[in-house]
C-alpha positions, 0 to 999 in steps of 0.5 A: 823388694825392689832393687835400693838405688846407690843414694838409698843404700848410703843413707841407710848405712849412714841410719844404722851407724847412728843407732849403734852409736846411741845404742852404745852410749845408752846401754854403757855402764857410768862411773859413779864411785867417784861422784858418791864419795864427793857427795858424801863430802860435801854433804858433811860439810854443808851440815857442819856449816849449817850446824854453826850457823843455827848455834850462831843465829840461836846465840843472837837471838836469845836477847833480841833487844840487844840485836835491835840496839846494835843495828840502830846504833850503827850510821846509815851510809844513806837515809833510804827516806831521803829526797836526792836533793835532801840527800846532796844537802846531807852530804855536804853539810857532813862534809863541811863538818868533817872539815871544820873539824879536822881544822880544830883538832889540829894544832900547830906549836911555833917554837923557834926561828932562826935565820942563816944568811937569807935562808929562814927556818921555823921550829913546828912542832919540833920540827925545822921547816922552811918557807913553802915546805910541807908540813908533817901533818898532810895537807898543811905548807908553811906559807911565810916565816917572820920572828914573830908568827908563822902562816901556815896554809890547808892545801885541802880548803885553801884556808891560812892559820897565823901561829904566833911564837911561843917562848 
């Protein structure tokens, strides 16, 4: 065989210090006492879950009816057979009713007035309140104050309400 020159010699030396290091990492034995007990773990865990899921999933269905009923009963956050300008009426129009309803069951209860020197105050629902100060219930300022009625103003949709005294 013929004389290896330098080059030649590093390279191979280089070769056999990467197949002892494979043969080193392949032929070691791997730790697996850990990984099997954690398996067995989570292997219990898992049947727990998907025992109760079955016993859950058998209970509701013993009466299919009942579980067609309920999820028909329940409001649709969005019709899925809509049109996006159908869409954008029916959120406006449930808008304009949440509105006019709340606007209804509020109810305002004038019951007293009293004026010290140029200060005026209102008894609203049992509660003292002067001009342009803002009513327990949200949204609502007392616009104005005379003896007969006060004006009240809904901030959210700008709209007043005249409350006549009641004696």
């Amino acid at each position: 065989m013929a004389k290896l020159a330098n080059r030649e010699k590093i390279i191979l030396g280089v070769m056999a210090i990467a197949i002892i290091c494979a043969a080193f990492i392949y032929l070691s034995p791997k730790k697996k006492s850990v990984e099997q007990v954690d398996m067995a773990q989570k292997t219990a865990e898992l049947n727990t879950f998907v025992a109760t899921m079955a016993g859950s999933l058998k209970e509701d269905t013993n009466n299919p009816g009942t579980v067609i009923l309920a999820r028909a009963e329940k409001e649709w956050a969005q019709d899925p057979f809509l049109s996006r300008k159908d869409l954008i009426r029916w959120n406006e129009a449930k808008a304009i009713k949440a509105k006019e309803g709340a606007a209804v069951k509020i109810e305002f209860v004038y019951s007293g007035y009293f004026e010290v020197g140029k200060k005026k105050m209102a008894i609203i629902n049992g509660l003292e309140y002067t001009e342009g100060e803002a009513l327990d219930v949200k949204g609502y300022v007392l616009k104005s104050i005379s003896p007969a009625k006060v004006v009240i103003e809904n901030r959210g949709i700008g709209a007043t309400i005249s409350v006549p005294m009641q004696e």
